[in-house]
C-alpha positions as a printed NumPy array, in Angstrom:
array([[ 69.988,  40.214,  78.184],
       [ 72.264,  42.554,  80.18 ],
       [ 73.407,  45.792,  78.375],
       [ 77.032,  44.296,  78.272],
       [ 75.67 ,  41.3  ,  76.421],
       [ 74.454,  43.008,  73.702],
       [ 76.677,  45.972,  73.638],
       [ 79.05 ,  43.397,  72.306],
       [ 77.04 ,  41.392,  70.065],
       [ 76.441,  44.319,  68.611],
       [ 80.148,  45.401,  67.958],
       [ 80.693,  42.153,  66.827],
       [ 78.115,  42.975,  63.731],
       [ 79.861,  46.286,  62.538],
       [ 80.765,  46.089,  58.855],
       [ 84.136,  44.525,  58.368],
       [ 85.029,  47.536,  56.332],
       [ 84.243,  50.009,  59.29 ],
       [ 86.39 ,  47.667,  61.783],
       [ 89.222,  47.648,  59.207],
       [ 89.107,  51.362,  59.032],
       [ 89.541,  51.501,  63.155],
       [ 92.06 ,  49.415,  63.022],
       [ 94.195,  51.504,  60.82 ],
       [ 93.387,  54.336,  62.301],
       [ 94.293,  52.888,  65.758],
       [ 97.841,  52.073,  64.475],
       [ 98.235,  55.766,  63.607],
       [ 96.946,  57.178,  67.209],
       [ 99.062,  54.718,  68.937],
       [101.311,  57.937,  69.519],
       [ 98.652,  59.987,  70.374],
       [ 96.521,  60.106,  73.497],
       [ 92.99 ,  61.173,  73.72 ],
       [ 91.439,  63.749,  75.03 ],
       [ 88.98 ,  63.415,  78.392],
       [ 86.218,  65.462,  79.409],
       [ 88.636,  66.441,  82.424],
       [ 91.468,  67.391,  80.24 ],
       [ 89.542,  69.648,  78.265],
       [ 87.83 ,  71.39 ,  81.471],
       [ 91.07 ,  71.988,  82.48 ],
       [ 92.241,  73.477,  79.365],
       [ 89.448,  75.952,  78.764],
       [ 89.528,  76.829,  82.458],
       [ 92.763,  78.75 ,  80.93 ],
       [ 91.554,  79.3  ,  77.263],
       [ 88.341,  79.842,  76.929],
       [ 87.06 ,  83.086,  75.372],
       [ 84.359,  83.092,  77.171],
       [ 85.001,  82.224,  80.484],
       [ 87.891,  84.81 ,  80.502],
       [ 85.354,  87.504,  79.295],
       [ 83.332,  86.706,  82.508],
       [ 86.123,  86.93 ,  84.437],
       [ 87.148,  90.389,  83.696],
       [ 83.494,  91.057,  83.971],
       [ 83.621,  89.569,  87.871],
       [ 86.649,  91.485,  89.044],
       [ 85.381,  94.701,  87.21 ],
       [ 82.114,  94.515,  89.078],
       [ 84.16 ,  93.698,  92.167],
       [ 85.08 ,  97.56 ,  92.605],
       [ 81.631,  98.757,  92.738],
       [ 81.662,  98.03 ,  96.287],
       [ 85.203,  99.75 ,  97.058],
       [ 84.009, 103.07 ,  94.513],
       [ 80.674, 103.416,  96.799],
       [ 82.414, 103.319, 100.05 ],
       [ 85.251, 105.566,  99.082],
       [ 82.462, 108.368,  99.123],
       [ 82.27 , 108.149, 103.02 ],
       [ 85.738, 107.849, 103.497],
       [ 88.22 , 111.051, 104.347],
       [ 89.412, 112.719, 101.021],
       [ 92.755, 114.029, 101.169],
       [ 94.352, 116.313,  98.495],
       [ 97.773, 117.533,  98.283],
       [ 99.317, 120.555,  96.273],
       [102.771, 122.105,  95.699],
       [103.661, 125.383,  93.242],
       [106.852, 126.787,  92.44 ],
       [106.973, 129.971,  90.742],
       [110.032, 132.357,  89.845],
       [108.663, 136.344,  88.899],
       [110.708, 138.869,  87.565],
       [109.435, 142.202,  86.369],
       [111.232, 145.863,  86.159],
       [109.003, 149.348,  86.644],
       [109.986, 152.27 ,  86.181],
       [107.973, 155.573,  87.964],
       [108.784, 159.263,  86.982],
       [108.462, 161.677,  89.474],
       [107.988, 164.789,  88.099],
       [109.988, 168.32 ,  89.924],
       [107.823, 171.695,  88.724],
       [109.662, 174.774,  88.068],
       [108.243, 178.155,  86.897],
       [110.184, 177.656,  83.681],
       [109.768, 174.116,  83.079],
       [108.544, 170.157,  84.105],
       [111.597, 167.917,  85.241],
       [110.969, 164.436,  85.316],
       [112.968, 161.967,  87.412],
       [112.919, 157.938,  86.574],
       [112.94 , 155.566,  89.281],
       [113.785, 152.111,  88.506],
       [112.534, 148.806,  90.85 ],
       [113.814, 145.536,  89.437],
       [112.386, 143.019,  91.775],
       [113.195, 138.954,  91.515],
       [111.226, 136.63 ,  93.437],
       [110.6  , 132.813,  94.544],
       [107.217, 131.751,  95.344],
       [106.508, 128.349,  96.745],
       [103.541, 126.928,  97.869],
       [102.244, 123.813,  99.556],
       [ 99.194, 123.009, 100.475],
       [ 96.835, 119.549, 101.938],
       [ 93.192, 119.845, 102.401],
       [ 91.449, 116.878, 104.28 ],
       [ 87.582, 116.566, 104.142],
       [ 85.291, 114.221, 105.693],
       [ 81.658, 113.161, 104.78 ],
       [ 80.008, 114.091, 108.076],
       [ 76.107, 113.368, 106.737],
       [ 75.309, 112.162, 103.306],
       [ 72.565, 110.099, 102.814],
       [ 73.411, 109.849,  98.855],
       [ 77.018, 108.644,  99.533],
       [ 76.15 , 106.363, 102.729],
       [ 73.174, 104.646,  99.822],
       [ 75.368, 104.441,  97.147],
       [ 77.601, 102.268,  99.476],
       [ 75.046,  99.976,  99.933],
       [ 74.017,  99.714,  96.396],
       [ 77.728,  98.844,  95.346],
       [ 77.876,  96.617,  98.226],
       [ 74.933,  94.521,  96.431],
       [ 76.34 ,  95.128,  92.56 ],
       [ 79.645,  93.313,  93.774],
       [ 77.773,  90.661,  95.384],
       [ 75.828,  90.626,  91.886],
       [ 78.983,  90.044,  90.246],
       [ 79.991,  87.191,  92.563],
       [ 76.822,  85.466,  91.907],
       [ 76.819,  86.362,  87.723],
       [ 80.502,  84.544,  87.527],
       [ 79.319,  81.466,  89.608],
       [ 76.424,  80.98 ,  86.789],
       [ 78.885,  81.446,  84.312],
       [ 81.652,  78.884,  85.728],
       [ 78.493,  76.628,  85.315],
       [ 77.771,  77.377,  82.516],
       [ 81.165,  76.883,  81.427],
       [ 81.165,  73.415,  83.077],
       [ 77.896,  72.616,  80.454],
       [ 79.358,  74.152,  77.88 ],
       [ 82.023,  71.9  ,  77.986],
       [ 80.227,  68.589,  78.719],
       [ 77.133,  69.443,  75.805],
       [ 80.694,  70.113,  73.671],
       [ 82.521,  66.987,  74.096],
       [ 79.511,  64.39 ,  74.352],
       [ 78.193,  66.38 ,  70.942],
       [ 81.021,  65.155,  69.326],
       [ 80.28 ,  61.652,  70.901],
       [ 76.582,  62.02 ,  69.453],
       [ 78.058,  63.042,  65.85 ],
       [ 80.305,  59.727,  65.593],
       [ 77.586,  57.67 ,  66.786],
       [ 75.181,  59.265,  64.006],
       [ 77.926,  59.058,  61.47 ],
       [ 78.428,  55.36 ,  62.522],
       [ 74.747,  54.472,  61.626],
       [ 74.491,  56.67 ,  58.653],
       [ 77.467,  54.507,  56.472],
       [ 76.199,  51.465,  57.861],
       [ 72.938,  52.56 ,  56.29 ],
       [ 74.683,  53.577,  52.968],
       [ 76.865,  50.393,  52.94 ],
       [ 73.387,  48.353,  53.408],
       [ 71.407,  50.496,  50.829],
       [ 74.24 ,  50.102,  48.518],
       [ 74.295,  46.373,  48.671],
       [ 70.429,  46.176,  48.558],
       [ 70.945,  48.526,  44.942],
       [ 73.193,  46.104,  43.849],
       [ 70.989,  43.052,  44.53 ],
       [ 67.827,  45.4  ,  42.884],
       [ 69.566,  45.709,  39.451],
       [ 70.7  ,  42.315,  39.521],
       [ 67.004,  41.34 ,  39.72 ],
       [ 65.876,  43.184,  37.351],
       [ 68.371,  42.287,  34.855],
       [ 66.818,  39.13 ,  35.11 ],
       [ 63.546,  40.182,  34.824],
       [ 62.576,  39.507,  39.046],
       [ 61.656,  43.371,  39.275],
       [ 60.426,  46.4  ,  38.016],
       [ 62.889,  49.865,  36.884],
       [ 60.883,  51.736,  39.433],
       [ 62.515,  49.61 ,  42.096],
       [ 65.563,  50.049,  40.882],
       [ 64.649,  54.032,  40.276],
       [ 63.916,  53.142,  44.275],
       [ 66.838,  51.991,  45.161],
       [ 68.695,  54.98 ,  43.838],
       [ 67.166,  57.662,  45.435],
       [ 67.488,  55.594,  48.426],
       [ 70.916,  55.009,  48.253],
       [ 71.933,  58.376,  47.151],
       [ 69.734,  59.998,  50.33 ],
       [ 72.134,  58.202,  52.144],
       [ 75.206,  59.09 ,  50.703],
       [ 73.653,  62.977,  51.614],
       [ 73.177,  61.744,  54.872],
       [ 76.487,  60.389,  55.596],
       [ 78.397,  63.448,  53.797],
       [ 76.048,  65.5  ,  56.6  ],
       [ 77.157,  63.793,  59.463],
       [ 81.152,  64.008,  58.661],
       [ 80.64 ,  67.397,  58.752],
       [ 79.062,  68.062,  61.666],
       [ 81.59 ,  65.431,  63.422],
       [ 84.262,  67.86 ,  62.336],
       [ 82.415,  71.475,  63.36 ],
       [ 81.752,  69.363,  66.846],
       [ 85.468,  68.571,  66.695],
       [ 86.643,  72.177,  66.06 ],
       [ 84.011,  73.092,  68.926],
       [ 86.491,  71.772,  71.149],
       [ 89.106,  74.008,  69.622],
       [ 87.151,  77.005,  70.102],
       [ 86.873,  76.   ,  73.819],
       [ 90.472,  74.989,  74.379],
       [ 92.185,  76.751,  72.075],
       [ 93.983,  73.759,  71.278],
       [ 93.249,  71.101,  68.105],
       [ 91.839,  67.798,  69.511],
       [ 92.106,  64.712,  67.039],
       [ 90.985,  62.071,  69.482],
       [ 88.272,  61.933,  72.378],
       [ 87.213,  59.308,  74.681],
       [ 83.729,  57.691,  74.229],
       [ 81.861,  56.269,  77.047],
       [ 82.169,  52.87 ,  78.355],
       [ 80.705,  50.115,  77.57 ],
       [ 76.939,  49.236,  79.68 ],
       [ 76.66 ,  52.857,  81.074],
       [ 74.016,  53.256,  83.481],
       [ 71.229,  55.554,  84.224],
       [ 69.562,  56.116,  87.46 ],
       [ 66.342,  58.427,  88.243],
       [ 67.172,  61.997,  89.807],
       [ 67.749,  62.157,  93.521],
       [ 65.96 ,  63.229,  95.399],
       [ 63.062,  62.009,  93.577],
       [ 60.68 ,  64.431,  94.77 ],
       [ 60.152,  67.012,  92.405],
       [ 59.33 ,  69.405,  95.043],
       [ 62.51 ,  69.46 ,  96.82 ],
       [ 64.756,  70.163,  93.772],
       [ 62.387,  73.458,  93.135],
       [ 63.552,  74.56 ,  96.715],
       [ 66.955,  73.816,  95.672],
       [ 67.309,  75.785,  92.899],
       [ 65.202,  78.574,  94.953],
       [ 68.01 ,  78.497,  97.66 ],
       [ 70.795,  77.748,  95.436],
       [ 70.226,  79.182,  91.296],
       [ 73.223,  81.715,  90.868],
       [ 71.088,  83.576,  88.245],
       [ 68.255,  83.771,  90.442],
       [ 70.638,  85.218,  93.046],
       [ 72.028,  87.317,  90.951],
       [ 68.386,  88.998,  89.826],
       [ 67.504,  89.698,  93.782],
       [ 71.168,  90.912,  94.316],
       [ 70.052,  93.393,  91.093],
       [ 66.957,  94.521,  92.374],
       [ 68.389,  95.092,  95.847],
       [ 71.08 ,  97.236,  94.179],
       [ 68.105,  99.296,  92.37 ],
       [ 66.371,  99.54 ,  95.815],
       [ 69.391, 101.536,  97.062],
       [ 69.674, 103.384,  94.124],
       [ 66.227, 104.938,  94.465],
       [ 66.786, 105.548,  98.063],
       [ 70.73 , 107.365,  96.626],
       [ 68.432, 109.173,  94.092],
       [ 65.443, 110.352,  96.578],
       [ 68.385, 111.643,  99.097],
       [ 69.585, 113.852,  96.847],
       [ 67.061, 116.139,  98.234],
       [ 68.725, 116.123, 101.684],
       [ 71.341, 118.314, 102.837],
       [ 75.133, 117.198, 103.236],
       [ 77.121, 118.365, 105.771],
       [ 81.136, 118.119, 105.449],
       [ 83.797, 118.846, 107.596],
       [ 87.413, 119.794, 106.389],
       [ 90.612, 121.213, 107.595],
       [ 93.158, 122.81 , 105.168],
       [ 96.776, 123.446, 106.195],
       [ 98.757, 125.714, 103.112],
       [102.516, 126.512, 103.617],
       [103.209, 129.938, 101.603],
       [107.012, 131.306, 101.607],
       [108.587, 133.729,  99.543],
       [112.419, 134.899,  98.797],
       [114.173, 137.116,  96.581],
       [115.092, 140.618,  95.851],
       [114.155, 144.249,  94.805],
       [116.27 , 146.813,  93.587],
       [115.227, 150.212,  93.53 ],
       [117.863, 152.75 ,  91.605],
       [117.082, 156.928,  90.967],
       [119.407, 158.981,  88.574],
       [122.399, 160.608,  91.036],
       [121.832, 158.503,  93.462],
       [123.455, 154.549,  95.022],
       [120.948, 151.897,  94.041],
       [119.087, 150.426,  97.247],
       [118.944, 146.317,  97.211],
       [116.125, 145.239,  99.507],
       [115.734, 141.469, 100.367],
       [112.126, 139.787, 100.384],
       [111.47 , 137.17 , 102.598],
       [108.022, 135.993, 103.581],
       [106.718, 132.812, 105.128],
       [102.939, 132.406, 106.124],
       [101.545, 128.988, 106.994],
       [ 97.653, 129.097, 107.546],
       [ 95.115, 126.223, 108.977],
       [ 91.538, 126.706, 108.216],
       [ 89.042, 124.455, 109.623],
       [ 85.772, 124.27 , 108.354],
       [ 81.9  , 122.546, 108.29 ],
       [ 80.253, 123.217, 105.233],
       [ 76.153, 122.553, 105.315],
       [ 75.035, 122.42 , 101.3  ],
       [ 71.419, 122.584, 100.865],
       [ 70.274, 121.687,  97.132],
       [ 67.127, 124.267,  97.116],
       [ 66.437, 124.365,  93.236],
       [ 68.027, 122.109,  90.478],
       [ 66.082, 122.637,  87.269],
       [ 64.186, 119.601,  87.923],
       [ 67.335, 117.119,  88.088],
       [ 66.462, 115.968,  90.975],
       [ 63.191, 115.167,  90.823],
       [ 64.199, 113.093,  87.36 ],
       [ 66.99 , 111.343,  88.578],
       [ 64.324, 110.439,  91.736],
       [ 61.411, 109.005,  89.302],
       [ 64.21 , 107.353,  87.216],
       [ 65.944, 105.32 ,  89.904],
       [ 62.153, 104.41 ,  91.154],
       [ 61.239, 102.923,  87.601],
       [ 64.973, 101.123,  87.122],
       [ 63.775,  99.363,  91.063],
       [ 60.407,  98.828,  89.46 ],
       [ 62.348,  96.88 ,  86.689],
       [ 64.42 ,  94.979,  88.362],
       [ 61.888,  93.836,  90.921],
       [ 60.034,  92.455,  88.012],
       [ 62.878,  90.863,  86.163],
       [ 63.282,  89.299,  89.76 ],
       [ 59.955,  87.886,  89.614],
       [ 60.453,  86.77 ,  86.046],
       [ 63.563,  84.976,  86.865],
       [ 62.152,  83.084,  89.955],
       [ 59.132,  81.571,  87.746],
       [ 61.67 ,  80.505,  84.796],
       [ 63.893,  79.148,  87.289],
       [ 60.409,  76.729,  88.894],
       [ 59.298,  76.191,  85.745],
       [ 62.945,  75.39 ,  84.184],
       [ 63.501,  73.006,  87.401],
       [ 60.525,  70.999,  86.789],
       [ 61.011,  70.627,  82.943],
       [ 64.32 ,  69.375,  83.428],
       [ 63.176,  66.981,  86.294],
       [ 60.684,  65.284,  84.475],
       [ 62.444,  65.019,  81.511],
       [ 65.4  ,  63.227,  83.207],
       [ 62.812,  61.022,  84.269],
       [ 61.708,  60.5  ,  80.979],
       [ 65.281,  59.451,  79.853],
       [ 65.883,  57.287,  82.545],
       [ 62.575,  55.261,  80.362],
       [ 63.769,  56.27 ,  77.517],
       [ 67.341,  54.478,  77.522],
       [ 65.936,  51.567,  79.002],
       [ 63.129,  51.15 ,  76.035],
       [ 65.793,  52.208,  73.398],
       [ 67.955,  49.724,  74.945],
       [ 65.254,  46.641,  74.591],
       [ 64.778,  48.345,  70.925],
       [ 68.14 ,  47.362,  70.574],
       [ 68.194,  43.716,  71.956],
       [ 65.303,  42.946,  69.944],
       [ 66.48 ,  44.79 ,  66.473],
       [ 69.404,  42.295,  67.214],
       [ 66.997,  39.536,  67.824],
       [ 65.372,  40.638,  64.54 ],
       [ 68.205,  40.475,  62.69 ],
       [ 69.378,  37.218,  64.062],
       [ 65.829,  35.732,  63.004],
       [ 66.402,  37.418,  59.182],
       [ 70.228,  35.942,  59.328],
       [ 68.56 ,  32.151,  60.048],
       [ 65.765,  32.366,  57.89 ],
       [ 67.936,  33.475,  54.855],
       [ 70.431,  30.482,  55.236],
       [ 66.903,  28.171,  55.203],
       [ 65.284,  30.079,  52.058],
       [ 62.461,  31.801,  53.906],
       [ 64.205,  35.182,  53.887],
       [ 65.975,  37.093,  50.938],
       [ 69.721,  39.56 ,  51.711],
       [ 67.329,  42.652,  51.442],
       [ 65.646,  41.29 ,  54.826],
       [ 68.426,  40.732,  56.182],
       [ 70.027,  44.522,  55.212],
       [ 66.93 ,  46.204,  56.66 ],
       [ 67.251,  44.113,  59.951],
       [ 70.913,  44.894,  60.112],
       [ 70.046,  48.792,  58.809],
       [ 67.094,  48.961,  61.933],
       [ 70.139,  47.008,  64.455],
       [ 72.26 ,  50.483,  63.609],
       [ 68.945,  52.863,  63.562],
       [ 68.552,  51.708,  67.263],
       [ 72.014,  51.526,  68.568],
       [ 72.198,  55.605,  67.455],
       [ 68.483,  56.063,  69.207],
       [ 69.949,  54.273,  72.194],
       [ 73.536,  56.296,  72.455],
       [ 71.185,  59.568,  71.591],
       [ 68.991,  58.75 ,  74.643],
       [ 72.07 ,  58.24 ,  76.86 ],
       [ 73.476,  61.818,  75.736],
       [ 70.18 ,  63.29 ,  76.555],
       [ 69.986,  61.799,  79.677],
       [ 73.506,  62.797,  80.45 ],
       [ 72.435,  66.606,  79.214],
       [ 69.339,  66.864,  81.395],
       [ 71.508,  65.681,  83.995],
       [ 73.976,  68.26 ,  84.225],
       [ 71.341,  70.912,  82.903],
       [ 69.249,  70.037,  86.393],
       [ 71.945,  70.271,  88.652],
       [ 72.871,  73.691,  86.892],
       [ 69.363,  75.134,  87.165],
       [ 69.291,  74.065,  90.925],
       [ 72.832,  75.513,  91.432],
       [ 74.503,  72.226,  92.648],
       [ 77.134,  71.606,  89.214],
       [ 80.225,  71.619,  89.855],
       [ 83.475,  70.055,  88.536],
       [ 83.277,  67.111,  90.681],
       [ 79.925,  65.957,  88.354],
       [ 82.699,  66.574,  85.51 ],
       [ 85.542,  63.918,  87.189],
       [ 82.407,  61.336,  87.654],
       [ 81.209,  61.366,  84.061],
       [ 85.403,  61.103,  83.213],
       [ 85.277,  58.057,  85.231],
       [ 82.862,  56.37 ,  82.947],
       [ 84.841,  57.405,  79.764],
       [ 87.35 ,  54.637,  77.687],
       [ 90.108,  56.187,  76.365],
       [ 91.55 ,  52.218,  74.946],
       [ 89.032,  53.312,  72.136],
       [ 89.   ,  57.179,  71.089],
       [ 86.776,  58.874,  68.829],
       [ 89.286,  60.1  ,  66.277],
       [ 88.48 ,  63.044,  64.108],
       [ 89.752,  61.507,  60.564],
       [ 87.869,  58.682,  60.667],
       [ 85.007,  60.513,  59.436],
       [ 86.453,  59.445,  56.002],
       [ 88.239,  56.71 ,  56.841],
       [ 85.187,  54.086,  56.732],
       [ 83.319,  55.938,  53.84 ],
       [ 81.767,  52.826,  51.448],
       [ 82.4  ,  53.189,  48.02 ],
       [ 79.453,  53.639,  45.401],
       [ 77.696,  50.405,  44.294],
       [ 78.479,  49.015,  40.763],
       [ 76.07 ,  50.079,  38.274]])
C-alpha cells in the first residue's frame, strides 16, 4: 500500500468530533496565514536573542586583528598648551650710610603668553612581542569568523528542532484524545456491563484509572503544544498561532554519500567548531611565542618636532625714577630625533610568569583541539548511523501503520458479524493512532538527524531550510488553539 494510500485512510478514521473541531477552527484562520519554516528563519535572522548575541560577539572579536597590528604601526601624538602668567616682585636694594640702612623697592610686574605645540612620531623598529601579538590577533579574528559560522548553524537547527517540535507536540496531542475519546467509550461500555452483571467492579475500577491516565496525558500534551508554540515566539519575537505541517507521503532517503568514511573527512575539512578550536590553539601558540619575547630587546625610533613661543611684557619701576616697559618675545621650535634600545634586564619574575603562563594556556588549547576533533569523529558517525537507522525506522513504523489499519479493519468486520465486541474495535482504532504518532515521531527524527549531520560536517545551510519548506502544506496549519478545541468530554457515570 503506498504511503499516500494509507495516509488517507487514515484521516478518513479521525474521530468525527476532532474533524468537527478543524473545521471550526479552519473557518476562524481563514484570515490568517500560517507560518513556514522559511518565514520564521527569516524572522529570527532579525530577532533572535541569540543569534544577535553572537553577532556582537563576531564583530567584537573582529578587532583583535586590527588592535595587534596597530602595535607595529607608526604612533603619532599631538599636543598644544596655552598658558597666560602674571606675577609682580618686588627687590629692595639696600644704600648703607654711617648713620643709617636705606632701602630702595624695585618693582617688576611681568605678563606673559606661553604657547606650546608639540607632535611626536614613533615607530616600532624591532619588537618581537608586538610583531607576535599580530599574529595571534590575526588567528583570534579568524576564530571569531569561524565561532559565528557554527552559530548561524546552529541557529538554522535551532529553528528547524523549534518548528517541527511543535509539529511532534500536535501529532502527540492528536493520539493522546483519540486515546481518551476511545478509553472513555470503552468506560462507558465497562459500567454498562457490569450493571448487568457481564463484569466485575475491578474492571470497571480498570477502566477508570485508565481513562483518567489519559485525560493526564492529554492535559500534558496541550501544554507542551503551547510552550513549543511560544518557542517560536522566543525565536521570532513575534506570536505564531498557525504553522504548516508536512505533506502528505513524505519521503526519506539514506545519507549521501553513503560511506561513512567520507562524511568524517567532511566534517574534518569543513566543522566550524572544529575550526574554530585549531584557530584557538594557533592563537595560544603565538601568545607563548608574544610572552617568551618579552625577554628580547625593542628597539624604537622616533622624531619629535615642539613649537615653543612666548609674548608679553615686563615692567620694571624704582621710587624717583620713569618706569621701564620691556617687551618679551621668544619663539624656539626644536626637532629631536631619536632610537631608543630598551633592554628588560630584571622584572621581579613577571616575565618569566607571564612566559610559563602563555606555555600552559597553548598546552590547553592544543588539547581542547584534540578533544574537539574526536567529538567531532565520533559525533559524525553517531549521527550517520542513526540517520540510517531512521531511514528503517519510518519505513517499519510506516508498515506498523498499514497493518494497525489492517487490524482495525479486521476488528470493524468481525464486530458487524458477532465475533468481535466495540472494546476490540477501540483498542484497534487506539493502536491505528499509537502508530500514526510512532510513524510522524520517526519522520521528525529522521528530519533532526538530518540537519544535525550536515551541521556536524559543516555543510547546513539555509538552502536545506527552503527544501524542507518545500515539503510543508500550509492548506492545513497546525493552529495553536486547537489544543482545546477537540478535548472529549468525560464519560457518563
Amino acid at each position: 500500500m503506498k504511503a499516500k494510500e494509507f495516509a488517507k485512510r487514515g484521516r478518513a478514521l479521525r474521530p468525527l468530533k476532532t474533524m468537527l473541531a478543524a473545521a471550526v477552527i479552519g473557518l476562524g484562520s481563514m484570515q490568517a496565514q500560517a507560518s513556514t519554516l522559511w518565514e520564521i528563519y527569516q524572522l529570527a535572522l532579525d530577532n533572535d536573542p541569540q543569534l544577535a548575541a553572537d553577532r556582537a560577539a563576531y564583530h567584537a572579536g573582529l578587532e583583535a586583528k586590527n588592535r595587534g597590528r596597530s602595535a607595529l604601526l607608526p604612533q603619532i601624538n599631538g599636543s598644544a598648551e596655552a598658558s597666560s602668567t602674571s606675577s609682580t616682585s618686588t627687590q629692595f636694594d639696600y644704600t648703607f650710610t654711617p648713620e643709617v640702612v636705606i632701602p630702595t623697592p624695585n618693582s617688576r610686574d611681568t605678563d606673559v603668553d606661553d604657547r606650546v605645540y608639540s607632535a611626536r612620531l614613533d615607530q616600532a623598529l624591532f619588537d618581537a612581542t608586538a610583531w607576535f601579538g599580530y599574529k595571534q590577533g590575526k588567528k583570534t579574528s579568524e576564530q571569531a569568523a569561524a565561532e559565528f559560522s557554527a552559530n548561524q548553524q546552529e541557529m538554522m537547527l535551532r529553528v528547524a528542532t523549534t518548528y517541527f517540535d511543535v509539529l511532534r507536540a500536535y501529532d502527540v496531542l492528536e493520539a493522546a484524545q483519540a486515546e481518551e475519546e476511545a478509553l472513555a467509550k470503552q468506560l462507558e461500555q465497562t459500567r454498562q456491563r457490569f450493571e448487568v452483571g457481564l463484569t466485575a467492579i475491578t474492571d470497571v475500577y480498570d477502566s477508570e484509572a485508565a481513562y483518567e491516565n489519559a485525560v493526564a496525558r492529554r492535559l500534558t500534551a496541550e501544554d507542551n503544544l503551547l510552550s513549543n508554540f511560544d518557542a517560536l515566539s522566543i525565536l521570532t519575537g513575534t506570536q505564531h498561532d498557525q504553522v504548516a505541517p508536512l505533506q502528505d507521503g513524505f519521503t526519506v532517503v539514506p545519507p549521501e554519500p553513503a560511506d561513512r568514511a567520507a562524511w568524517v573527512d567532511f566534517a574534518l575539512a569543513n566543522n566550524f567548531t572544529l575550526k574554530a578550536a585549531r584557530l584557538n590553539a594557533d592563537a595560544a601558540r603565538y601568545s607563548a611565542r608574544a610572552a617568551a619575547s618579552e625577554h628580547l630587546p625593542t628597539l624604537y625610533g622616533s622624531v619629535s618636532y615642539q613649537d615653543f613661543r612666548q609674548d608679553g611684557e615686563a615692567s620694571t619701576s624704582v621710587p624717583g625714577e620713569p618706569t621701564v616697559d620691556l617687551p618679551i618675545d621668544t619663539t624656539r621650535e626644536t626637532t629631536v630625533t631619536a632610537v631608543t634600545l630598551n633592554v628588560p634586564i630584571f622584572t621581579g619574575g613577571r616575565l618569566s610568569a607571564n612566559r610559563r603562563e602563555a606555555r600552559s594556556l597553548a598546552f590547553q588549547a592544543e588539547d581542547l583541539r584534540n578533544l574537539t576533533q574526536r567529538n567531532t569523529i565520533q559525533n559524525t558517525r553517531t549521527l550517520h548511523r542513526n540517520l540510517v537507522t531512521d531511514v528503517s525506522r519510518v519505513r517499519a513504523r510506516q508498515q506498523a501503520v498499514i497493518s494497525a489499519q489492517s487490524a482495525l479493519e479486521a476488528n470493524q468486520a468481525g464486530y458487524e458479524v458477532g465475533t468481535r465486541n466495540i472494546v476490540d474495535v477501540l483498542l484497534a482504532q487506539r493502536t491505528l493512532f499509537q502508530a500514526q504518532t510512532d510513524y510522524a515521531n520517526a519522520i521528525y527524527d529522521y528530519i533532526d538527524n538530518t540537519l544535525r549531520l550536515k551541521r556536524v560536517a559543516g555543510l547546513l545551510s539555509p538552502a536545506d531550510l527552503q527544501e524542507l519548506e518545500a515539503k510543508l502544506n500550509p492548506a492545513i496549519p497546525v493552529v495553536r488553539v486547537g489544543a482545546t478545541a477537540a478535548a472529549p468530554a468525560e464519560p457518563t457515570k
